[in-house]
GUFI-382631 format. One record per residue (C-alpha): chain; x, y, z. Coordinates in steps of 0.001 Angstrom, whole numbers, plus 500000, padded with zeros to 6 digits. Each point is the difference from the previous one (the first is absolute). Last residue first. Layout:
<atoms>
   mol       xx       yy       zz
     A        X        Y        Z
...
</atoms>
This chain:
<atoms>
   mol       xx       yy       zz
     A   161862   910984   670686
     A   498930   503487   498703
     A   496741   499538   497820
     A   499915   501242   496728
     A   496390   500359   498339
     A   498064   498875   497071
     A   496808   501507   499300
     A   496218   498567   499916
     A   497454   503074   499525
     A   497319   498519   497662
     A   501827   500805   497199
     A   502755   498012   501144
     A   498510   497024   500554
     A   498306   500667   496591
     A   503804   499979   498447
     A   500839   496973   501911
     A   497228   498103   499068
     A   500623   500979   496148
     A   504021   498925   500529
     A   498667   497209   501404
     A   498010   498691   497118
     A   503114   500405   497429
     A   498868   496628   498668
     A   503386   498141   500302
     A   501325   502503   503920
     A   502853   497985   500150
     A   500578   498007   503466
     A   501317   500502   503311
     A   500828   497511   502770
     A   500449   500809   503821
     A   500524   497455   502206
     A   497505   498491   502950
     A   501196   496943   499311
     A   496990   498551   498078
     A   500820   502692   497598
     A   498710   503681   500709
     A   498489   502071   497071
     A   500693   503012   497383
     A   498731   499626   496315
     A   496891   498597   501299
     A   497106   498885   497580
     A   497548   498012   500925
     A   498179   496801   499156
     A   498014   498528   503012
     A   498417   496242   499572
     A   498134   498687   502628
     A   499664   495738   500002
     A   497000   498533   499413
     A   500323   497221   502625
     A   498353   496632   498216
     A   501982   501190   497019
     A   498277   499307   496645
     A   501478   497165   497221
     A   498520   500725   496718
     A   500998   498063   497159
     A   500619   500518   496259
     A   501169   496716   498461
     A   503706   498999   499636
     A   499379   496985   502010
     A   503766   499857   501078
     A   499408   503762   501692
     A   497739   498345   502487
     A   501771   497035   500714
     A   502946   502578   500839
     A   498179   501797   502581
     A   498830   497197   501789
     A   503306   498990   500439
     A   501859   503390   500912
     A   496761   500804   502467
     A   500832   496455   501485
     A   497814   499842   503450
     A   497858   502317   498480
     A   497672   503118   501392
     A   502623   502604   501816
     A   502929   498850   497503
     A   498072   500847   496837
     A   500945   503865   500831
     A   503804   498741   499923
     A   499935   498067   497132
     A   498303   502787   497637
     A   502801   501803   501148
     A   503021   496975   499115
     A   497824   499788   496700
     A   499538   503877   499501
     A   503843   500631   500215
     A   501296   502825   497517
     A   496307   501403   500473
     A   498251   502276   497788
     A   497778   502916   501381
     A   497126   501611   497835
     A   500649   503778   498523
     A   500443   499341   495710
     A   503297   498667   501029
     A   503800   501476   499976
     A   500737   501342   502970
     A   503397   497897   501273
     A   502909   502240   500989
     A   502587   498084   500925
     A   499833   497532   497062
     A   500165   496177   500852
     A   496423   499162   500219
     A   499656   501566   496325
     A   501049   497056   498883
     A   497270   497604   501115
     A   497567   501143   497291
     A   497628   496383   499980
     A   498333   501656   503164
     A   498357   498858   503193
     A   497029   502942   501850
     A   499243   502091   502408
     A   496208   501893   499001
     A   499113   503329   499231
     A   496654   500080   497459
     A   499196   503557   502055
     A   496600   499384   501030
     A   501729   497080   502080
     A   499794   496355   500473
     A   502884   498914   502348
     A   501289   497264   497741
     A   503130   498388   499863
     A   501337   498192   496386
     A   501452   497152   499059
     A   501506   498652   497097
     A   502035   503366   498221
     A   497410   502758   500080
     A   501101   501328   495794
     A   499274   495941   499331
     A   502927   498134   498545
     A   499932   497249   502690
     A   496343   499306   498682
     A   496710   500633   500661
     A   497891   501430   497559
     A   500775   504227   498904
     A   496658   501554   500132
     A   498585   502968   497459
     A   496858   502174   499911
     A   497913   500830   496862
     A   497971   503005   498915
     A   502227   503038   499160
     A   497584   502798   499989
     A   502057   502397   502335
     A   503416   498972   498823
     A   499097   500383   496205
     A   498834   496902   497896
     A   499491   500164   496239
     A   504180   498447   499726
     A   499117   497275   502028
     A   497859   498483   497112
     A   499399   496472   501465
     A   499256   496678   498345
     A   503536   499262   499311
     A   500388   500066   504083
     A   497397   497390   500593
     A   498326   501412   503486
     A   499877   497491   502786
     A   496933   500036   502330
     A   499683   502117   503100
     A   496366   501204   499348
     A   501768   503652   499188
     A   502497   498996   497643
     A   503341   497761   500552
     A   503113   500234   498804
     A   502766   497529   501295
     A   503476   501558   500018
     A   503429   498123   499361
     A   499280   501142   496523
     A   501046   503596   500457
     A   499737   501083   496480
     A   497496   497932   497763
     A   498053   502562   499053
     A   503267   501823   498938
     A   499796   503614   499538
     A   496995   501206   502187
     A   500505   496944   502499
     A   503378   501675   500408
     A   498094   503145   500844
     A   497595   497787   502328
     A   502407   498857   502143
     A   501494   502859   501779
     A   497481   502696   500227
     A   496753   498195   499778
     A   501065   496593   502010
     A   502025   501596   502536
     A   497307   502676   500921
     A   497582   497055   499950
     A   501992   497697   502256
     A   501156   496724   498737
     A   498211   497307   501927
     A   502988   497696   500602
     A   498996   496074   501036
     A   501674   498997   502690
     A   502015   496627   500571
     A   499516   500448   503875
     A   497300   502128   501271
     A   500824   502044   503377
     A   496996   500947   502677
     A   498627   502358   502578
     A   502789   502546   499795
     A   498467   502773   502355
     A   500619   504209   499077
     A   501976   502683   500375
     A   501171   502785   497456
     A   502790   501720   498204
     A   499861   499772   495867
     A   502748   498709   497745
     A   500565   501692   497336
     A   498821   499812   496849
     A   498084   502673   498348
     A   502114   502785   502268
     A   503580   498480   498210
     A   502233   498548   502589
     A   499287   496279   499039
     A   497834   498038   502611
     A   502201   497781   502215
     A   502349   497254   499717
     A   500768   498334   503014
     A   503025   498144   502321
     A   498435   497065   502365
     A   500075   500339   503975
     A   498857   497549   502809
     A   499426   500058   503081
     A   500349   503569   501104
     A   498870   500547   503683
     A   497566   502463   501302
     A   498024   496865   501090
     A   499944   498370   496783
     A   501470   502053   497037
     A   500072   498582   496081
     A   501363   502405   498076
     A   500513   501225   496542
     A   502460   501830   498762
     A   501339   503182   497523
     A   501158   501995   502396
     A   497908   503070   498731
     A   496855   498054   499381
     A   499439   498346   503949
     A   498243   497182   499674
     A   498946   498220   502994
     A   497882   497210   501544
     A   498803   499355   502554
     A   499592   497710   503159
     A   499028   501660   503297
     A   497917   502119   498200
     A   500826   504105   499179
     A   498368   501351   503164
     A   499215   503689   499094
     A   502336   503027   499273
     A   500088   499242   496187
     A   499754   504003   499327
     A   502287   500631   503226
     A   503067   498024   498166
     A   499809   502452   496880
     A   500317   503184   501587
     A   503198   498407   501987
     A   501481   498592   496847
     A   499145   503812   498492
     A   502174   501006   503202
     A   502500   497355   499670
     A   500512   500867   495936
     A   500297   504671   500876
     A   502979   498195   502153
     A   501710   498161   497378
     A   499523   503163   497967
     A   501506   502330   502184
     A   502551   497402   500697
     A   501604   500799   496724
     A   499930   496981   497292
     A   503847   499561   499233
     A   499797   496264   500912
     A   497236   499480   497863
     A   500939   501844   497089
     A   503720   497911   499964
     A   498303   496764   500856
     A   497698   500459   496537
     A   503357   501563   498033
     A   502454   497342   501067
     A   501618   499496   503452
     A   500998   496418   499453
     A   499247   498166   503021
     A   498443   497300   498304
     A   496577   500191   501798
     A   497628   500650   497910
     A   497803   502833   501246
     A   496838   500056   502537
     A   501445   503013   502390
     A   501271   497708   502651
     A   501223   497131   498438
     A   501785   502994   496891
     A   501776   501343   503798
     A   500946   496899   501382
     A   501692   499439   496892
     A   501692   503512   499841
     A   501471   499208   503818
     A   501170   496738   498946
     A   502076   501394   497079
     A   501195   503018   501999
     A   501773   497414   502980
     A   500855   497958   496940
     A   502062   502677   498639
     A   499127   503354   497569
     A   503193   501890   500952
     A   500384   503187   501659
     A   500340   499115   503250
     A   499981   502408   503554
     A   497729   497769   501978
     A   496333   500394   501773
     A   497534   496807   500075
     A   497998   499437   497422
     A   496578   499499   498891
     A   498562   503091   503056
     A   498771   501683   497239
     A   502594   502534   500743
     A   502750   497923   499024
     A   498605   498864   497053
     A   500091   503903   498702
     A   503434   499984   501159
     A   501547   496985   498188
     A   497254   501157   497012
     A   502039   503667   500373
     A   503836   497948   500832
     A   499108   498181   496514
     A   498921   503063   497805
     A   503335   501268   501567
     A   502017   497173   498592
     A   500582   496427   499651
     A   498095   497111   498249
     A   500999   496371   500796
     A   496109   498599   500777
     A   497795   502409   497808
     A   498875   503757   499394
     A   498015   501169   497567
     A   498751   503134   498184
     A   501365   502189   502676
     A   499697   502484   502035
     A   498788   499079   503456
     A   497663   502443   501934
     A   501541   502081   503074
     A   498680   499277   503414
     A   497702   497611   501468
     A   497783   502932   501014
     A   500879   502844   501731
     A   500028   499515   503404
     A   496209   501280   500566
     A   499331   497744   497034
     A   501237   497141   502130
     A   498035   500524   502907
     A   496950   500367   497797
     A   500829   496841   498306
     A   500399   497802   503562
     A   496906   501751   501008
     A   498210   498764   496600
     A   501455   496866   501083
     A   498757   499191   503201
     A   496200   501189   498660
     A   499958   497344   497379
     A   501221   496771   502032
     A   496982   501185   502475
     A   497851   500174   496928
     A   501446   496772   498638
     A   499896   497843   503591
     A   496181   501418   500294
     A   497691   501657   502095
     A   499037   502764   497436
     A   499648   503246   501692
     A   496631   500547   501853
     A   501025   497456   503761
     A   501848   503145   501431
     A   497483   502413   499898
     A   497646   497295   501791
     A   502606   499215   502620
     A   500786   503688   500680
     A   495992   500725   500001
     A   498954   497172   502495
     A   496606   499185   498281
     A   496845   500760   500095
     A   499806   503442   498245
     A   502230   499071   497820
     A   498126   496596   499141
     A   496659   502560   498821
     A   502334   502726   498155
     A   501720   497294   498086
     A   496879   498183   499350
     A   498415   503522   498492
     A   502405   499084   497438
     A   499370   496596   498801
     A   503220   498462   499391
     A   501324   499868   496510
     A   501719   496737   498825
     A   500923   500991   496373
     A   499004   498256   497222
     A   502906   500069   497630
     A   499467   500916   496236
     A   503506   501650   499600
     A   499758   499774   496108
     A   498237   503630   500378
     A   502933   501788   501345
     A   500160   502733   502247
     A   496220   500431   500863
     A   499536   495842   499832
     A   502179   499931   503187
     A   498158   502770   501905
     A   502442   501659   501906
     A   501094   501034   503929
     A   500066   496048   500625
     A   497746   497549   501886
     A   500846   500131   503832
     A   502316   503186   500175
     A   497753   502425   497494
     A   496645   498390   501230
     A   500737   500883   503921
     A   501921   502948   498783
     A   496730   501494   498281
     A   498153   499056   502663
     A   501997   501528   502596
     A   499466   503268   497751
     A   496543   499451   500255
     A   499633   499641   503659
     A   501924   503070   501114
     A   498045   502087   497478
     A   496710   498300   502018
     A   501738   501572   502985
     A   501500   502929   498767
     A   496108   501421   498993
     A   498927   499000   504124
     A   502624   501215   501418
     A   499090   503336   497850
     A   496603   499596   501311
     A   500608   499958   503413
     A   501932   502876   499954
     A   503886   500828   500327
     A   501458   498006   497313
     A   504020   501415   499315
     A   501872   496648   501167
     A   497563   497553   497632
     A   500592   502593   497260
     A   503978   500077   500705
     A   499980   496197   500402
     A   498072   499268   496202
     A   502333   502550   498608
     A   502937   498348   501098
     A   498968   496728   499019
     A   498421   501158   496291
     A   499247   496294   499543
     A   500507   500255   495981
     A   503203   501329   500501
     A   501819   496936   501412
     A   499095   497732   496794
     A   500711   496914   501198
     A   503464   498493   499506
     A   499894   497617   503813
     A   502157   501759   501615
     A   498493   503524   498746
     A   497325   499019   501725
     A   502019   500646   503338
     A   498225   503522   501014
     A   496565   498821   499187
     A   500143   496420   501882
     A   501223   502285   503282
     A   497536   502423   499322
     A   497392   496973   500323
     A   501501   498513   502970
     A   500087   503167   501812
     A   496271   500699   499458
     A   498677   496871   500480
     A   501845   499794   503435
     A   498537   503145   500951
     A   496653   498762   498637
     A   500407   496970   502691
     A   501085   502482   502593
     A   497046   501704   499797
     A   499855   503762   499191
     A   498521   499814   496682
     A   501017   500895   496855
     A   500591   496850   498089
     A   497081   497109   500509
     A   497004   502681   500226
     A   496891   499421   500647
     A   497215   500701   496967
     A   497699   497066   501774
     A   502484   497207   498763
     A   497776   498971   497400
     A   499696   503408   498720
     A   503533   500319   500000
     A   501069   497125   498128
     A   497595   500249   497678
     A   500876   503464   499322
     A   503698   498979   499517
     A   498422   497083   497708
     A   498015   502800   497819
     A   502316   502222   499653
     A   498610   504091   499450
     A   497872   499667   503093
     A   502801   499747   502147
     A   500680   503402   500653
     A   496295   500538   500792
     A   499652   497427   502152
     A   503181   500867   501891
     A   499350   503974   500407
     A   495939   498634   501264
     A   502204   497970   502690
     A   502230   502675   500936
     A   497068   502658   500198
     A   498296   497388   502060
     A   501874   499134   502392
     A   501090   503754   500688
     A   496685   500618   500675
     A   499817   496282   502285
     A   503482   501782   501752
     A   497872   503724   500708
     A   497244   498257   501058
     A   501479   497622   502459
     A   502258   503148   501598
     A   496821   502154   500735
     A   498411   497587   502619
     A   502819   498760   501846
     A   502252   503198   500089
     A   497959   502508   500532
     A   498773   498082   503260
     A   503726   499749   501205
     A   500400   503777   498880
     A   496945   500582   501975
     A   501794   497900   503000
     A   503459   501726   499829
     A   497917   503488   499841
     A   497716   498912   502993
     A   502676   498636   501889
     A   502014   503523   499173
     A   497124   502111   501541
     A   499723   497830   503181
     A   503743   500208   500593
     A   499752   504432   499232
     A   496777   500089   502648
     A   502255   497848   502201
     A   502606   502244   500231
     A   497835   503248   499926
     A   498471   498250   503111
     A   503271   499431   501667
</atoms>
């Protein structure tokens, strides 16, 4: 009995020592832990400046690696984002996911949670940026993309992450919008497809139209077919069925619609859906550099279709045909966004200097009295007396004089004109050249817009500040003076440049590529580690 309660008293002690052990030892050993993770973070963070804000603000705690449910959920949601960027066309290797989850899986100390935590928080930056505001820098690709795009602060995406459910805040970084969402449906739709093969064999042909026959006939029957245009049969013959089908198709893909498969239908319809789908992802690249509230009214010109739009409340309101810069680099059309403040009815046209010295002033050089419709002027804005003037001294850098065409319904910006002012001289404006309104593809100007309608559009932003915008309008024009009319709403002004995009039904429509500017975002895409993939439906 004694030896039994010798052995009791000895294991009490042991179980309390242990206790003892336990509560003073244990604190030390987790605040040395502490602080190896802690000094791991500061020092892994020290090489980018808003991660080491971030941290230093935060006391050098982790948001990742903890134990908490809340950096559980972080965690999960942020792997999750990882493993489906390819979704969204982001460059999937740049995140390293795999790598990223076997380092994070392999830390043992303090200080290696520590290292994978801050590594943690850059590459969620990086996808935070990537999904939010685009994988490239616009201006990189091409420098006539000028757009300003809406970057967040990126300590701010730590800082809300932190706060913040992390599923809802994940889910809330892709573009919020009917186009993006419009976007992502069909680049699975594509993928699906490509998986199947395609859309099948090409057509070969140099044209096919209503009352043809034959196996070039059955292929565009086919071809059609899987487009979803037609409906499955067994004929060979070009009928109406095939005749509405290949007008739907030129309405969807910007042609004219006489359902006549000529040479321009022909390339369209035999574009492979590789290259459809390389469009929806550059469409996709494209929509997150304008992620940002575009104004309840705007308006928009999007170069590849050839339009401009007036949208209120993500609907379109009114629609005119364009002409746009020519394709040449000197003159096309640049892609920017900006505020039209004003428009000026019976303008004057300031002829722009690179116009002036490489157009005007070699027939200046031969006839003095070339281009007539043209009022010289020097320096103090008087009127130089052409017979008075050597041109022929004058090179384009010393060439002294600047030109105006008066008002008139001859003048190069028709009778009205819509101002946004811009470092770029890019303006919407009328035009005496109305034929080139009727051409399917319509880049012909030295880069500003031209309007088929700009009375009916000058009516419809006059309609938010006059009773009569149609009436005031004209009793403007009838003075045939220059005059100014601003907007008491400046209304945004967005010109883009989409060669894939969503109607107002939700349906695809696909455009040529006038500028080649995709092509060069799709090629840096790809660079950066964007690849197409097949996706079994």
């Amino acid at each position: 009995m004694n030896v039994l309660r010798a052995r009791n008293a000895l294991t009490g002690f042991l179980v309390f020592s242990l206790f003892l052990l336990s509560f003073f030892v244990t604190p030390q050993v987790v605040a040395a832990e502490g602080t190896a993770f802690k000094q791991a973070v500061a020092e892994a963070s020290a090489r980018d400046k808003d991660i080491a804000a971030f941290y230093k603000d935060n006391g050098y705690e982790g948001i990742w690696t903890g134990t908490k449910s809340r950096d559980k959920a972080r965690r999960s949601e942020l792997f999750k984002a990882l493993k489906n960027s390819a979704d969204h066309g982001l460059p999937t290797s740049r995140y390293d996911t795999e790598g990223l989850a076997t380092r994070l899986k392999s830390a043992r100390t303090p200080r290696d949670l520590g290292q994978i935590e801050v590594e943690m928080s850059r590459v969620f930056l990086q996808y935070a940026r990537d999904i939010q505001t685009g994988a490239l820098v616009p201006s990189q690709v091409d420098k006539l993309i000028v757009r300003t795009v809406p970057y967040r602060d990126r300590k701010s995406y730590l800082v809300n992450l932190a706060k913040s459910s992390p599923s809802g805040f994940f889910k809330a970084l892709a573009p919020n919008t009917k186009e993006y969402t419009a976007l992502m449906k069909q680049k699975l739709v594509l993928e699906k497809l490509l998986a199947k093969g395609g859309w099948g064999a090409t057509v070969k042909a140099k044209k096919l139209e209503p009352g043809d026959s034959g196996s070039a006939v059955v292929a565009l029957r086919d071809r059609l077919t899987r487009m979803g245009y037609l409906k499955r049969s067994a004929g060979q013959t070009y009928d109406e069925k095939m005749t509405k089908a290949v007008v739907q198709f030129q309405a969807d893909h910007g042609l004219a619609q006489d359902g006549i498969v000529g040479p321009g239908t022909l390339g369209e319809i035999n574009t492979s859906v590789q290259t459809r789908l390389q469009s929806v992802i550059v469409a996709m690249e494209r929509e997150r550099w304008v992620n940002k509230e575009r104004g309840k009214r705007h308006i928009e010109v999007n170069l590849t279709d050839f339009t401009a739009k007036v949208i209120d409340n993500g609907k379109v309101t009114f629609s005119t045909r364009s002409v746009i810069g020519a394709r040449d680099q000197k003159r096309q059309s640049p892609e920017f966004s900006d505020q039209m403040e004003f428009m000026v009815i019976n303008p004057s046209w300031f002829v722009p200097r690179s116009i002036a010295i490489g157009e005007y002033l070699p027939e200046l050089q031969q006839d003095p009295y070339a281009v007539n419709h043209l009022i010289i002027t020097d320096r103090s804005g008087r009127q130089v007396d052409r017979s008075s003037v050597d041109f022929s001294k004058y090179t384009q850098q010393s060439f002294p004089y600047a030109m105006r065409q008066p008002p008139s319904r001859s003048n190069a910006l028709g009778l009205v004109k819509f101002m946004f002012p811009n470092k770029y001289n890019i303006y919407l404006h009328d035009t005496p050249a109305k034929n080139l309104f009727g051409r399917e593809t319509r880049a012909y100007s030295h880069g500003c817009i031209r309007l088929a309608d700009p009375f009916d559009f000058a009516h419809v932003l006059l309609a938010r500040q006059t009773r009569d915008p149609e009436g005031f309008f004209q009793a403007q024009l009838a003075t045939g003076k220059e005059v100014q009319v601003d907007l008491e709403q400046p209304v945004p002004v967005h010109i883009i440049y989409r060669t894939a995009f969503a109607n107002g039904k939700g349906q695809m429509q696909y455009r040529r590529d006038v500028y080649g500017r995709d092509a060069r975002i799709w090629d840096a895409l790809s660079q950066a580690g964007v690849a197409l993939r097949a996706v079994q439906g």
